[in-house]
Every structure is written in C-alpha cells, then in structure tokens.
C-alpha positions as CSV (number, residue, x, y, z in Angstrom):
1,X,0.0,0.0,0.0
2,X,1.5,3.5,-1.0
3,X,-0.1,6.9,0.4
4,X,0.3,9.1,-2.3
5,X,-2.7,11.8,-0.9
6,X,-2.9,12.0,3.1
7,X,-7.2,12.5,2.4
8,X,-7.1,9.9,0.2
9,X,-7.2,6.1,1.2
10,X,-6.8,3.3,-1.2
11,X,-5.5,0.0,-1.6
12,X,-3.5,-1.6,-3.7
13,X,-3.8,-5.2,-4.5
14,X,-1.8,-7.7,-6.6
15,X,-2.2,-11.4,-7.3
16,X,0.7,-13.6,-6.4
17,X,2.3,-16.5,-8.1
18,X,0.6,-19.3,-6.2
19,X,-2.9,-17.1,-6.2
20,X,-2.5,-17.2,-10.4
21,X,-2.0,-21.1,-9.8
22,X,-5.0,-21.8,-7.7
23,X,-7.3,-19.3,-10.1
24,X,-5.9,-21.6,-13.0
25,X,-6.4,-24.8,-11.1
26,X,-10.6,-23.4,-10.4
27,X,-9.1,-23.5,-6.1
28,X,-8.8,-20.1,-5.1
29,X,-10.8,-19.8,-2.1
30,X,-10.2,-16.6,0.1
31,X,-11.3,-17.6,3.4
32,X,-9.3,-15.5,5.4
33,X,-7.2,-11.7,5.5
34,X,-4.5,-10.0,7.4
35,X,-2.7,-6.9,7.6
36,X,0.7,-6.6,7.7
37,X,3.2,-2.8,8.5
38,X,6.4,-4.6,7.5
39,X,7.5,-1.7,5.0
40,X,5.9,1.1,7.4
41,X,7.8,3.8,8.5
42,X,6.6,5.5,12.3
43,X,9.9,7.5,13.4
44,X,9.1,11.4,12.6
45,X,12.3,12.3,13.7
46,X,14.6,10.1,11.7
47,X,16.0,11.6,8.9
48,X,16.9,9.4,6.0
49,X,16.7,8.8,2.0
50,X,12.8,9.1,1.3
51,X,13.4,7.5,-2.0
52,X,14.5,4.3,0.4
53,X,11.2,4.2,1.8
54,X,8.3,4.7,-0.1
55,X,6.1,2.0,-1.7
56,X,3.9,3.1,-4.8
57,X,2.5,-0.5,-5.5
58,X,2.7,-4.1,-3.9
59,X,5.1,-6.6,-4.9
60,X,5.4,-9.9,-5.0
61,X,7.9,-11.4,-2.0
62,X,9.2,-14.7,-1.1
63,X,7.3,-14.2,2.6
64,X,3.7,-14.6,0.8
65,X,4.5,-18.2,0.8
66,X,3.6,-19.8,4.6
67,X,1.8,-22.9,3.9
68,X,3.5,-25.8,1.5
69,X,0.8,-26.6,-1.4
70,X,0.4,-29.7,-2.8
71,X,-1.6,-30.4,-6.2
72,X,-4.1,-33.5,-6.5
73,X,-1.3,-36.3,-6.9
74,X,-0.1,-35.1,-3.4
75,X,2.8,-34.1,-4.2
76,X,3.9,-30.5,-3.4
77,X,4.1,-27.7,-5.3
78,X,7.5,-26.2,-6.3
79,X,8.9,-24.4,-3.7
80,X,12.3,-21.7,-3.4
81,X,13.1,-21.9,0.0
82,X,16.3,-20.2,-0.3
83,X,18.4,-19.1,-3.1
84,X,19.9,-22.3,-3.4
85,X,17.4,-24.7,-2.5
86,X,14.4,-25.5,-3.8
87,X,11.6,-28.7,-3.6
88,X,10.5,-30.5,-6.9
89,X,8.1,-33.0,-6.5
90,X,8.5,-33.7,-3.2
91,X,12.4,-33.7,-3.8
92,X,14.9,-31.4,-2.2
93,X,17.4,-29.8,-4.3
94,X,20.1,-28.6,-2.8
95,X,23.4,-26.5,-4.0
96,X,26.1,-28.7,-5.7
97,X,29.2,-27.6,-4.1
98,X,31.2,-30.1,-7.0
99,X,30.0,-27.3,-9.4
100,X,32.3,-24.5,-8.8
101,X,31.7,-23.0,-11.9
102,X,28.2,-22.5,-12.1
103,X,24.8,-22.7,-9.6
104,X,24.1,-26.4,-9.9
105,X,21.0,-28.0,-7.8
106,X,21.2,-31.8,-7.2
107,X,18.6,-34.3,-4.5
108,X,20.1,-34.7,-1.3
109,X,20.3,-37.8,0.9
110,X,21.3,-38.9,3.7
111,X,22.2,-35.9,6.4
112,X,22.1,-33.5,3.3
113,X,18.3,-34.3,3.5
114,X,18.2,-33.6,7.1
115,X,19.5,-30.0,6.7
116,X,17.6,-29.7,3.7
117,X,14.3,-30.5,5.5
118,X,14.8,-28.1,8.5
119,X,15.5,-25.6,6.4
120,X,12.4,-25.8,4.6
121,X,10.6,-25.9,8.1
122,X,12.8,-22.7,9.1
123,X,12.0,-21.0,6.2
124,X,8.2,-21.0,6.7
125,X,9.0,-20.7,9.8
126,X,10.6,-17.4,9.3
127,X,8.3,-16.1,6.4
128,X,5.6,-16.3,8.9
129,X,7.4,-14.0,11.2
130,X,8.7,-11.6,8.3
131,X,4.8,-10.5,7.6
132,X,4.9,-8.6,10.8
133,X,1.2,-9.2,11.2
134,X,-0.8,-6.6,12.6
135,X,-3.0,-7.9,15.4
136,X,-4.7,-6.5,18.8
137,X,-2.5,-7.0,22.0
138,X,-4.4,-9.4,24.5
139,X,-5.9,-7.6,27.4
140,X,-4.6,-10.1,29.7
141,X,-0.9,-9.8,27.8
142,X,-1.7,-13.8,27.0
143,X,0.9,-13.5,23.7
144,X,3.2,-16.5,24.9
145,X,2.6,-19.9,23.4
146,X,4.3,-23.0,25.0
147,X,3.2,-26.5,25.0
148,X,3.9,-28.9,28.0
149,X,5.5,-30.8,25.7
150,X,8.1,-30.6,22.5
151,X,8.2,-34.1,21.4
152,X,6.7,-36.9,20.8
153,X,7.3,-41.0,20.3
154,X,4.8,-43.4,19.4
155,X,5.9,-46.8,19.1
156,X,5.3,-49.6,16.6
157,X,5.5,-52.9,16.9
158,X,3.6,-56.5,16.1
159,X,1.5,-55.8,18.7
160,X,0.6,-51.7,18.6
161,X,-0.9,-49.9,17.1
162,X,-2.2,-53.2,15.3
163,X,-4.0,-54.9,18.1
164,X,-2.3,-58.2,17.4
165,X,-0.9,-58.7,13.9
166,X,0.3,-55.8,11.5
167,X,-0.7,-59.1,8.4
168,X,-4.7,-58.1,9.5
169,X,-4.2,-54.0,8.9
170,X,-3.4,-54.9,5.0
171,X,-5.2,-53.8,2.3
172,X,-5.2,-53.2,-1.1
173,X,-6.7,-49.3,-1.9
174,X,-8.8,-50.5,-4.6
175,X,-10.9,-52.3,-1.8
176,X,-10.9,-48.8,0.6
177,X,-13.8,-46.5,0.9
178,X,-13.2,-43.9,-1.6
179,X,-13.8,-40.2,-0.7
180,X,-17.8,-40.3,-1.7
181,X,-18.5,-43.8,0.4
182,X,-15.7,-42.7,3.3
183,X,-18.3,-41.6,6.5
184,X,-15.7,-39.6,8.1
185,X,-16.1,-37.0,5.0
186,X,-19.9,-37.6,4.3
187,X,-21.1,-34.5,6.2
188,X,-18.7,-32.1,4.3
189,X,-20.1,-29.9,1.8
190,X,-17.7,-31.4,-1.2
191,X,-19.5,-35.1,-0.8
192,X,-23.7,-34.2,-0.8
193,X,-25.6,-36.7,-2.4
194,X,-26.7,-34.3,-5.5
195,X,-29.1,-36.3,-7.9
196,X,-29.8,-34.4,-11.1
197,X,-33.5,-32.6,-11.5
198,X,-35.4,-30.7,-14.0
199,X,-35.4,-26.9,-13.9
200,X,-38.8,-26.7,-12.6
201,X,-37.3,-28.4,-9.3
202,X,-38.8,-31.8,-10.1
203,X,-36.8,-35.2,-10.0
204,X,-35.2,-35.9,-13.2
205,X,-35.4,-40.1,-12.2
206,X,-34.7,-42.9,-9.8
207,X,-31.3,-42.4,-8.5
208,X,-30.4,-44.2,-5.3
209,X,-27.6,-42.9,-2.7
210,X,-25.1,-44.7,-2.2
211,X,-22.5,-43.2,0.1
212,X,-22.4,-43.5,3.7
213,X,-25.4,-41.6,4.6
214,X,-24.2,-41.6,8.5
215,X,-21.6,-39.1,9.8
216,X,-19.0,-40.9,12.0
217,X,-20.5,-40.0,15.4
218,X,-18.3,-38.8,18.8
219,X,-18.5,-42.3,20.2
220,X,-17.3,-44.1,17.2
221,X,-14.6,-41.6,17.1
222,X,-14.1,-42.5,20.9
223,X,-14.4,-46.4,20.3
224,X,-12.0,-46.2,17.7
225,X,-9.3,-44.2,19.4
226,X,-10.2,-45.8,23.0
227,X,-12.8,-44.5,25.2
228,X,-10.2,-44.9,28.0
229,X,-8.3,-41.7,27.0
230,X,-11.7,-39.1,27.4
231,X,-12.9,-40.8,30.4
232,X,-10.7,-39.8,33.2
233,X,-10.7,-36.8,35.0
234,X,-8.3,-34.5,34.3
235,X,-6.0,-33.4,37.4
236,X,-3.7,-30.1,37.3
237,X,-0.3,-30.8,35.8
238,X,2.4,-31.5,39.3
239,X,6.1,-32.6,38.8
240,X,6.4,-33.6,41.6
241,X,3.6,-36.5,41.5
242,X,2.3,-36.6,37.9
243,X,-0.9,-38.6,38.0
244,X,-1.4,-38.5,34.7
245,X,1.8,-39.6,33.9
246,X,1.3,-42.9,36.2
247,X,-2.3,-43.5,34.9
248,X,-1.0,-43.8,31.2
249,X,1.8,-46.3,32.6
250,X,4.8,-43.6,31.7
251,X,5.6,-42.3,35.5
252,X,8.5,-43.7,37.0
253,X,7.4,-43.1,40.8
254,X,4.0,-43.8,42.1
255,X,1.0,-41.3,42.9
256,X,0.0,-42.2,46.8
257,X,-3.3,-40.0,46.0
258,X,-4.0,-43.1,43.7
259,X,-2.8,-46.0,46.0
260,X,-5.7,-48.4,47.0
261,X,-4.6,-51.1,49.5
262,X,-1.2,-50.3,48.1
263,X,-1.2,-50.8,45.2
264,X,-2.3,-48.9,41.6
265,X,-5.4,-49.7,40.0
266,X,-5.4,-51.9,37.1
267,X,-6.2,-48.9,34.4
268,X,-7.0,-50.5,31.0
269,X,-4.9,-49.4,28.0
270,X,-6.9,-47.8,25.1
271,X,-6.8,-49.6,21.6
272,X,-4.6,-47.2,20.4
273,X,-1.6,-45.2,21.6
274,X,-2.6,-41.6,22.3
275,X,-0.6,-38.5,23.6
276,X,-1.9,-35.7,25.7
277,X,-0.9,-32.2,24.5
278,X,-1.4,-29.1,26.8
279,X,-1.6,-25.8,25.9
280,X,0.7,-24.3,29.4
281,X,0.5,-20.6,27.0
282,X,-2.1,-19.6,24.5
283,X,-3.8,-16.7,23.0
284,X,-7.2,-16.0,24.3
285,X,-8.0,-16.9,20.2
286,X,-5.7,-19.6,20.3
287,X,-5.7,-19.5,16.6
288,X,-3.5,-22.0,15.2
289,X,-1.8,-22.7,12.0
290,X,-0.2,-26.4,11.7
291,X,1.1,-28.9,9.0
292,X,2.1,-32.2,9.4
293,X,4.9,-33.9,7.4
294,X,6.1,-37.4,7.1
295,X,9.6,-38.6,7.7
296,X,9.5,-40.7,4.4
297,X,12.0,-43.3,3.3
298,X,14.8,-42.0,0.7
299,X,15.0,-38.0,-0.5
300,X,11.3,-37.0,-0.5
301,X,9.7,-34.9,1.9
302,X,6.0,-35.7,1.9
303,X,3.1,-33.3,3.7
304,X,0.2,-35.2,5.3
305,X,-3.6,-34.2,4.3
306,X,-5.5,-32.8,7.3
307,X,-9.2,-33.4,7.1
308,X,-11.4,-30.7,9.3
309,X,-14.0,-33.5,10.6
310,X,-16.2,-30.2,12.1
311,X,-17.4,-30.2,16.0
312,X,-18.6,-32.7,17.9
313,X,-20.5,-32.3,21.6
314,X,-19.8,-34.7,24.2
315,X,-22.4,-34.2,27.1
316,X,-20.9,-36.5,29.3
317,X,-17.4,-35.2,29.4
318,X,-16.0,-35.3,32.7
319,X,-13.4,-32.1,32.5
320,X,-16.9,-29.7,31.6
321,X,-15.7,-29.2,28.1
322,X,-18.3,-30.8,26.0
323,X,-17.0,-29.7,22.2
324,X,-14.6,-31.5,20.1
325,X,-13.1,-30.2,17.0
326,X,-12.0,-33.7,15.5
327,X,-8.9,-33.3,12.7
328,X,-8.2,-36.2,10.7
329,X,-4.6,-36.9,9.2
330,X,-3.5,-39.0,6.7
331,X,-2.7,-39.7,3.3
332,X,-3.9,-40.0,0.0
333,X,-3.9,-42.7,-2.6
334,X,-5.1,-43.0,-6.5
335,X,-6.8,-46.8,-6.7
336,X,-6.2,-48.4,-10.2
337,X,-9.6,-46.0,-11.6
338,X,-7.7,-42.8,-9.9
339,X,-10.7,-42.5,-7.6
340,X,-8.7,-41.1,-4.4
341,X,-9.0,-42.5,-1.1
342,X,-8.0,-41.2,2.3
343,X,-6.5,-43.2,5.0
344,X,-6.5,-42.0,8.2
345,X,-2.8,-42.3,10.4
346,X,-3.9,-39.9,13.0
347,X,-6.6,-38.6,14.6
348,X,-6.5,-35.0,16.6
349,X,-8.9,-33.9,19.1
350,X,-8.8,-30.3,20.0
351,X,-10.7,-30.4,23.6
C-alpha cells in the first residue's frame, strides 16, 4: 500500500504467483485476510533517503509463501526456499558444491536431507514471522505460546498400534472407501448426495444414494481411538507427583493419592496409543496454523492431508468441556480408476 494523498485512502492489490495457480487450477478460495506494517515507517524524527522508503504499488515477496501446497497427486508444489534450494516433487534440491563453476542443484540424501528438510521448516518458519502481522494485543498480555511438551514417540511394533498382527491392517486401496462412500467426509459440503432434477425443481429419475449416509458420530470416534483416553478426570499438571503420567503407565514413581490397598489400579490401555498435548501458554484466540509432514524413506519430503472433521459435543465429558473439534490426518492414494482415497494415520482432538 503506497499513500500518495494524506485524504485519500486506497488500496493496492496484486495477485501472487501461487494465487495465479489456484485461479488456474478453479481453487482459489479466500477464506481469510490479514494486515501486515512490515515496510511502514513511524519514526518522525529520523532523517533518512525518502526515496528508500516509499512504496507506490505491492510486490510480489518470497514471505507470501507460509503454507507448503500440494496439487491432487499429493505431491507439493515447487517451492524456493532459499536461493539455493528448492523442492520439486516432493524432492529437495540442494546447492552442488562439486560445481564451482556454475549454480548447480542436485537431491540430497542422507544428512544433506536432514539439513535440507529443516530448512524448509525454518524457512516458513521465518516467512511467517517476516509479515509482521498486525494484530490486537491481548488484554490479559496472553501472547506467549508453550506446550507442556516438544516431542513426541509413538511406538510400533507387532502388537501396537495393530491390536495383534500388522498381516490383518493390510489392504489393497482399490478395496478402501473412496472419498464419496468414506463416513468420516460424508457430512462435508464437497460429498452431498446431488441427484440431477429438472429446472422446474422436479426429479429428473430414480437415483439411489449410495454413500455413507451416517456421519461418524463422537463415540465411534471414541471407540476407535479408545474410550479410555476421554474418560478420566483430568488433574492439574504436578512434577512432583504426575498422576497422569502414572495412569498412562509412563511415570516412574508412584502417585500415593492413587494407591488403593497399596497398590495402583489396574487402568485399561486404550486400543490405540494416544498422547496428551497441553496448551501451558495460549492466545485467548488460540488461533493455530499447523502442518504435518512425514519422515519418508529416501530423498522426498511428503506433507500429510489434514481433514477438518467439524465439531462434535460430548455431554458426558468429565473435565466440563463438551466440544470436540476432531482433525483427521492421513494420506492419500489414486486406486487403479484414480478415484482417491484417504486413509486416516492420525486422529487430533482439540478439547
């Protein structure tokens, strides 16, 4: 935005690079808008070059990029994350330092691929900070954000998360629910049962619906994951004796609040392995952007599809807070018709 007349107000707009793909590719959705005072200038006292500082129209900068795209193969879109590094098909290129002569990118492996994939992470990373988003300072000065914990290890065996024998979790994609028959998408706008009709409103024939016509409900979500994990009351985070810690079997010392004749109660283990994220620092909005990646085998750096499953209400919650916002993560695969089918690898629960 330039200011050209102090009376006047105006603003300029311009269509980026990826905005020009998505409008080619029918997906430009704007959903959302920010403001941002990164080339603003507040200092009346400073004396400088004015030709240095003024801005007659936007431009296009390597910061508008935040979130990695991907097209409908799933692989992501071309991406310069630095002047000598870039990601091609869900490759990373990386400088060729056996080419002196001339700039020369090659796929990295091995620890090469390691720096390669943290800087990609840095770099959005750091284009995110870059904007200088202009926001409203909480009243309650609640701009920290810290998690109770950084990482995370899930393990995988014969046993878990299989429930017995990896052999019985195989099948082939052309026998999975593609995205029209899958009921954890049924409720979404994308997949309504629309049968033809006449313009006069009147059906245009017999047509017979054959997707799942029932949303995945909260307790098959809870059934699936293991009831266990949203049926305990939640008790304040301690060091010092961490209950939940014990309850989940992780603790190495005992809770004596939870000691009956001695001894811990027998606690059943839910059917899957599940991790309990807490939110220690957080915006009153606690508006959050996240992507999910996947440590892939060989030079490829894969990005995981995160399904917004909507909210559901759980009226016997334990902890008082009754809505879920349930987040599915996976992956998605083209059976041999290239009808695409989502399977699910994780399942989020914002509580």
């Amino acid at each position: 935005m330039g200011i050209l007349d102090k009376k006047t107000r105006f603003i300029d707009l311009v269509v980026t690079q990826e905005g020009k793909r998505q409008i080619a590719a029918g997906k430009l959705k704007a959903e959302f808008a920010s403001l941002s005072d990164c080339n603003a200038f507040y200092d009346k006292g400073h004396k400088d070059d004015i030709s240095q500082r003024l801005y007659f129209e936007v431009m296009e900068r390597p910061e508008n990029s935040i979130v990695l795209e991907k097209d409908d193969s799933g692989k992501l879109i071309n991406y310069n994350f630095s002047p000598t590094g870039s990601i091609v098909g869900n490759n990373i290129f990386l400088k060729d330092t056996s080419a002196a002569q001339k700039l020369s990118l090659r796929a990295v492996t091995g620890s090469d691929y390691d720096t390669g994939q943290n800087s990609v992470l840095d770099t959005v990373l750091r284009h995110f900070k870059q904007n200088y988003f202009i926001g409203t300072e909480d009243s309650r000065d609640n701009n920290d954000f810290e998690l109770n914990i950084s990482e995370m290890t899930f393990t995988i065996n014969n046993k878990q998360p299989f429930n017995g024998s990896p052999f019985s979790e195989v099948i082939n994609v052309n026998n999975a629910e593609p995205f029209f028959l899958d009921p954890k998408l049924t409720h979404l706008p994308n997949f309504k049962y629309l049968p033809p009709r006449n313009t006069d409103g009147s059906s245009y024939g017999e047509f017979t619906d054959i997707r799942s016509t029932s949303r995945e409900t909260w307790q098959q979500i809870k059934n699936r994951i293991g009831p266990q994990v949203f049926d305990q009351k939640e008790l304040p985070i301690d060091s010092e004796n961490d209950i939940k810690a014990d309850l989940a079997g992780r603790g190495r010392k005992k809770s004596r609040k939870l000691l009956i004749d001695g001894k811990l109660p027998i606690i059943t283990p839910p059917l899957k392995e599940s991790k309990d994220i807490r939110f220690l620092k957080t915006s009153a909005e606690n508006n959050l952007v996240i992507q999910m990646f996947e440590d892939a085998s060989g030079p490829t750096m894969n990005k995981l599809d995160i399904i917004d499953a909507g909210i559901f209400t759980d009226t016997e919650d334990k902890n008082g807070r009754y809505q879920k916002r349930v987040f599915y993560i996976g992956k998605t695969f083209l059976d041999d018709f290239n009808t695409p089918t989502f399977v699910n690898i994780f399942t989020i629960v914002m509580d």
